[in-house]
C-alpha positions, 0 to 999 in steps of 0.5 A: 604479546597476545591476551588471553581471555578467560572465561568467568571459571577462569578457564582460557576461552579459544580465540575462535569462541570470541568471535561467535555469538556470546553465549546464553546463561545458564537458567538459574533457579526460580525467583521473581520474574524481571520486570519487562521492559519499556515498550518501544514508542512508534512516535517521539513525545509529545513534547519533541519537535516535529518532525518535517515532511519528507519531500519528494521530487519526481523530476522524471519518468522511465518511459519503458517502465510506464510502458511495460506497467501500463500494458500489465495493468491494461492487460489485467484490466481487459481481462477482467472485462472479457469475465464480466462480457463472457458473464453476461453474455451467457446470462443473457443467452440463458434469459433470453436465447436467440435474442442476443449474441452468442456468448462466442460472438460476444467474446471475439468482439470484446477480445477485440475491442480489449486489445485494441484498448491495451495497445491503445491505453499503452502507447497514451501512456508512454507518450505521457511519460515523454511528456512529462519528462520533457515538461518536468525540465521546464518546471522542476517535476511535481513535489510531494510531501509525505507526512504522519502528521494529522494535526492540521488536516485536511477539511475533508479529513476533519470531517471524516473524524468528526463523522467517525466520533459522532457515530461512535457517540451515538452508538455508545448512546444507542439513539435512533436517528431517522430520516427526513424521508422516513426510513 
């Protein structure tokens, strides 16, 4: 025996409404708003225990990966070099004509010395990916811990918020500190 499900009238509601997505009230008269609800915390209390770092192990390389990573990102890189030789060859010719390669001389030597750099930068990359891969057997690879927490810092870290406070204070404050050499 099937149920039937009926609706708040009292009507049957069809067997394929159930499986849709309910539908929303109708809008009632005005009144008073509903309170909005809790905001959603990012962070547990503070009373909660912490939660521990995730640990990672990275116990080997895709050698192809860092192959075809490190000629994009050796590709890109030559390529901002030969904008900035191409820059200033063309300032330099503009400053001083004659007393430089041309711009056309300076670029075909940078394109050069870029893609021997990318085929080079390519080929060191990917031995070092072989290597670690054969030293990441032996050793177990490299751990690293990814936490949120900034209770116990590093000095560098607790410095920088020191620094940041001391500013902020100093601000707020409007002091005017000068310089042992006087600026």
């Amino acid at each position: 025996m099937s149920r039937i499900k009926r609706s708040s009238t009292g009507k049957p509601v069809p067997r394929t409404a159930s499986r849709t997505a309910p539908i929303a009230p109708a809008p009632t008269a005005p009144g008073p708003a509903a309170p909005p609800s809790a905001p959603v915390r990012d962070r547990p209390l503070p009373h909660a225990p912490p939660e521990p770092p995730t640990r990672i192990r990275i116990t080997g390389t895709n050698p192809w990966s860092v192959t075809v990573m490190s000629s994009l990102f050796l590709g890109g890189l030559g390529v901002c070099v030969l904008g900035a030789m191409l820059g200033t060859s063309v300032i330099l010719d503009i400053v001083a004509p004659g007393a430089w390669p041309t711009p056309s001389d300076t670029l075909f030597i940078a394109t050069g010395v870029v893609t021997l750099e990318v085929v080079l930068g390519t080929v060191m990359a990917c031995l070092c990916s072989f290597m670690y891969n054969y030293t990441a057997r032996f050793s177990g690879g490299v751990e690293v811990a990814v936490t949120d927490d900034l209770d116990d810092a590093t000095p560098a870290a607790q410095a920088l918020r020191v620094m940041t406070r001391l500013r902020a204070r100093m601000r707020s404050a409007d002091v005017t500190v000068r310089r042992p050499d006087g600026e």
